[in-house]
N, C-alpha and C positions, 0 to 999 in steps of 0.2 A: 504638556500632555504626556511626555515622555522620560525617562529617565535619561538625561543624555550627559556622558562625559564634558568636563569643562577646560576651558583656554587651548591653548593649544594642542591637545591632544584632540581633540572635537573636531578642530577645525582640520587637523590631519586624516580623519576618518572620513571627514568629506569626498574626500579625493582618494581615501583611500581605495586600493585593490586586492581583494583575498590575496594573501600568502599562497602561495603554493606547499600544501601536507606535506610533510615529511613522509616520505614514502615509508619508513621503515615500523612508522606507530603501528602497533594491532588493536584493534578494539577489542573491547572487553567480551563481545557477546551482540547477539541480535539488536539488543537493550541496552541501551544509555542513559543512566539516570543524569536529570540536571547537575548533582555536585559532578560526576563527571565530567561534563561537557565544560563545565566551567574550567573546571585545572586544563584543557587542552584543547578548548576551542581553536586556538593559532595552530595545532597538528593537523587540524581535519577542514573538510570542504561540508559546512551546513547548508544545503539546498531544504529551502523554505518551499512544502507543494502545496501551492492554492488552489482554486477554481472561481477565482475572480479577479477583478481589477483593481480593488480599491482597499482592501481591507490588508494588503502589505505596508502601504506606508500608512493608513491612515489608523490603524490598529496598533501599530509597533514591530518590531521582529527583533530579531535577535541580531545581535552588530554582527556585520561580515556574511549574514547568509542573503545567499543568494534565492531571489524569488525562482523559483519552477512553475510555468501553468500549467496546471494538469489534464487540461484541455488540447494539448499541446502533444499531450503524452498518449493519445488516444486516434487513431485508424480506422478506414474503413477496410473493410477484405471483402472478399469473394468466397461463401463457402457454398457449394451444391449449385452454383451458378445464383445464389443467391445474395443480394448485399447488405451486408450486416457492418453496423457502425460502433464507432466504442470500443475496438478491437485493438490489439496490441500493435506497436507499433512494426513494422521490417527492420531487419537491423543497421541498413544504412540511414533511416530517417530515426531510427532509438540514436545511434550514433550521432548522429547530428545536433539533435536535441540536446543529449549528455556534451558537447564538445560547448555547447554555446551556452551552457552552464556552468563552464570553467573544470569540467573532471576530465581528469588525465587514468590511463592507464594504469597508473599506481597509486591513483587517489583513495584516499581514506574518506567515504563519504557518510554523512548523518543526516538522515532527513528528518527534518520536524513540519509540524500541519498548526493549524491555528491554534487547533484541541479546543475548539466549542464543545464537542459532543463525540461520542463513536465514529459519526457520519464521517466525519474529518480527519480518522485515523486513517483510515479506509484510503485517501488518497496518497498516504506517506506509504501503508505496504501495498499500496498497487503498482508504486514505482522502485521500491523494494524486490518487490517480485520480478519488474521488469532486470533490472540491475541481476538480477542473479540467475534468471532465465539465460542471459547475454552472458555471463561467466565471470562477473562483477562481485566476489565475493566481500572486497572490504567497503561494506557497507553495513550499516545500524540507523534504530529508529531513537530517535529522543520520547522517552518513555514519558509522557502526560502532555508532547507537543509546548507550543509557546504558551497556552493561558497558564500552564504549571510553572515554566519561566518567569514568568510576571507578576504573578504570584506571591511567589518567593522573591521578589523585590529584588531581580536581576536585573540588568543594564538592558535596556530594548534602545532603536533607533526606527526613525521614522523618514529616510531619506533613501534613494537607490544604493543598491550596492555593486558595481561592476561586476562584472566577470574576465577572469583572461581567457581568450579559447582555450580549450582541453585539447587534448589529443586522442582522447576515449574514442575506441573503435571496439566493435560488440565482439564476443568470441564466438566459437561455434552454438550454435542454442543448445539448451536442453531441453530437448522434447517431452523428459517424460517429469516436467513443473507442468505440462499442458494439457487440456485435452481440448478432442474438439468432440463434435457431437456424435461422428460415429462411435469415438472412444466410451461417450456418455449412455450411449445405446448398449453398447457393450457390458460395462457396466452393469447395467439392471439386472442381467443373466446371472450375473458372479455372485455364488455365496460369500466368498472371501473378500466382498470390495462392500464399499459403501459411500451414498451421494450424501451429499451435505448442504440444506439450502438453509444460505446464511441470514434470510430475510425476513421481516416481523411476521407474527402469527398471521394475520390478516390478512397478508401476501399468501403464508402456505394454502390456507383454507379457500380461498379465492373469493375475499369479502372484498378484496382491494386490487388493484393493477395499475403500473403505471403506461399512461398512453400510450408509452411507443411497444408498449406489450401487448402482443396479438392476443393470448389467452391466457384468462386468471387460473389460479391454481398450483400447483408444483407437478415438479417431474416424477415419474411414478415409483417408487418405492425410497424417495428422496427421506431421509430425518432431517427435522426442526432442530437444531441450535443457531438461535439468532443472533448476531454479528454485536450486539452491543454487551449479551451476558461475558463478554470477554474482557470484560473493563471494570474497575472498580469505582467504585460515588466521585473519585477524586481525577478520574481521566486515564490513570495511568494502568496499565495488563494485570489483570491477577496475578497472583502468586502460581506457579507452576504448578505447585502441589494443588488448588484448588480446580483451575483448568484441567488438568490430569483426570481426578475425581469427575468432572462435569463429564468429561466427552466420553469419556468409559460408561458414565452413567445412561446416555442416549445410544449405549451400542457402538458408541467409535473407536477403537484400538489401535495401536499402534502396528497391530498384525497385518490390518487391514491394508489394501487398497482405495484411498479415500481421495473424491471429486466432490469442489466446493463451489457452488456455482450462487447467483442472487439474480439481478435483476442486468446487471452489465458489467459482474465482476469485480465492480467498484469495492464494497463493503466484503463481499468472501477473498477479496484477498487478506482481510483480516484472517479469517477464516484458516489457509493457507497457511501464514505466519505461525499465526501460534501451533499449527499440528506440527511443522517439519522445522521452522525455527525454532521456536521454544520446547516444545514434547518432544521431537526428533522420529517424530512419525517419520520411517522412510518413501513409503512410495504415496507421495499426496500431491493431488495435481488441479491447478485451476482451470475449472471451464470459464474460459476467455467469454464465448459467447452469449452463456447463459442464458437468461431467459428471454432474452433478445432474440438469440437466432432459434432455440428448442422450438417459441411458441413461432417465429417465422418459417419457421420447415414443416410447419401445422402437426407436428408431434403430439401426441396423448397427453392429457395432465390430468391429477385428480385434486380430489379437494378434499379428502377425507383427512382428519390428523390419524397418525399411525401411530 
């Protein structure tokens, strides 16, 4: 089923344990394309981020990376005395999570996602985002995930892969990757800022909600660019220049103030990525709580497209 190295080499991968990255690698960019990853796999720590149980070994991965559950990676909090789930982790339980995934301090890390679909990107830059909210700067995305890996008739393995503890301990946060709702309220007043709901038409309009969503609709003066036009037929992020063109075209600039929020964060952290990774929008911040906590604090929504 799988492409797996043979004789002894194989049977050493068995038992193998990631190397510990040279601390001194830099990565290239946000973005990793696969022939990269290939030349310097042995440099870096690939954390594989699922949201299931079965589709790491029983799909394939890539040799050496270590599964993440992204379930794992996800908190309840407290906001308005109210509790809201899905939420980013504190930094001693982010830290924890990162240490039991084998990242140290000076780890060079690369995350890749299965790459079925957008949906699956979504879970490699939500822990992206968590990584550099914490002060975790060497970190990058494998640009089309593992189905692009596979693909291309790269080497996958179908067995665990260890991890050695990390030493990874979060830095002071950066608060302003974040908002929370009063920020989001704020927001609506500002000529100069703009929200961003990363979720399909159906969601903005309020044809569709999911359950754990109090009320259908979007947040009020929120624009539509949804979280999948950011991908090309083949999985992997448009071209810059293209991306660039799209978000200027819906009124997002780089001048702006821009809050990206969805349904629980999940998919606008896509959203995130590409303004302030790839475009270098500087002041771009994800609503953690989204529409999870908006429509829980019984907030206004509308349904009209703008």
């Amino acid at each position: 089923m799988f492409k797996m190295l043979s004789g002894v080499l194989a049977l050493g991968l068995l038992a193998a344990v990631p190397a510990v990255p040279a601390a001194a690698l830099d990565l290239p960019g946000p973005l990793v394309s696969s022939e990269w990853l290939a030349a310097h796999q042995d440099e870096v720590l690939v954390l594989d981020v699922r949201n299931d149980d079965t589709s790491y070994k029983e799909g394939g991965h890539l040799i050496g990376a270590v599964p993440l559950d992204f379930r794992k990676a996800r908190g309840t909090t407290t906001e308005r005395g109210v509790e809201i789930t899905d939420m980013n982790l504190p930094p001693e339980a982010f830290s924890a999570l990162m240490r039991s995934a084998g990242v140290n301090d000076d780890t060079a890390v690369v995350l890749t996602h299965r790459g079925r679909g957008p949906d699956d990107a979504g879970y490699a830059a939500y822990v992206y985002w968590q990584l550099k909210y914490y002060g975790h700067d060497k970190v990058a995305i494998l640009d089309g995930g593992t189905t692009k890996w596979v693909a291309e008739n790269r080497e996958v393995w179908g067995e665990d892969e260890a991890a050695q503890t990390g030493n990874f301990k979060a830095r002071p946060a950066r608060r302003e990757f974040l908002a929370d709702t009063a920020q989001m309220e704020a927001l609506q007043t500002r000529k100069d800022a703009g929200i961003l709901d990363a979720r399909f038409f159906s969601f903005y309009v309020g044809l569709e909600k999911r359950p754990n969503i109090a009320k259908a609709g979007h947040i009020p003066g929120a624009t539509l660019f949804p979280f999948d036009a950011n991908f090309a037929a083949n999985g992997t992020y448009r071209l810059k220049e293209e991306l660039a063109r799209a978000y200027a075209a819906v009124g997002l600039g780089p001048q702006q103030a821009v809050a990206a929020y969805c349904n629980t964060a999940h998919v606008s952290a896509i959203s995130w990525f590409v303004m302030h990774e790839l475009l270098g929008y500087r002041d771009v911040m994800l609503y953690d709580g989204s529409m999870l906590a908006w429509s829980k604090h019984g907030l206004p929504v509308e349904t009209q497209l703008r």
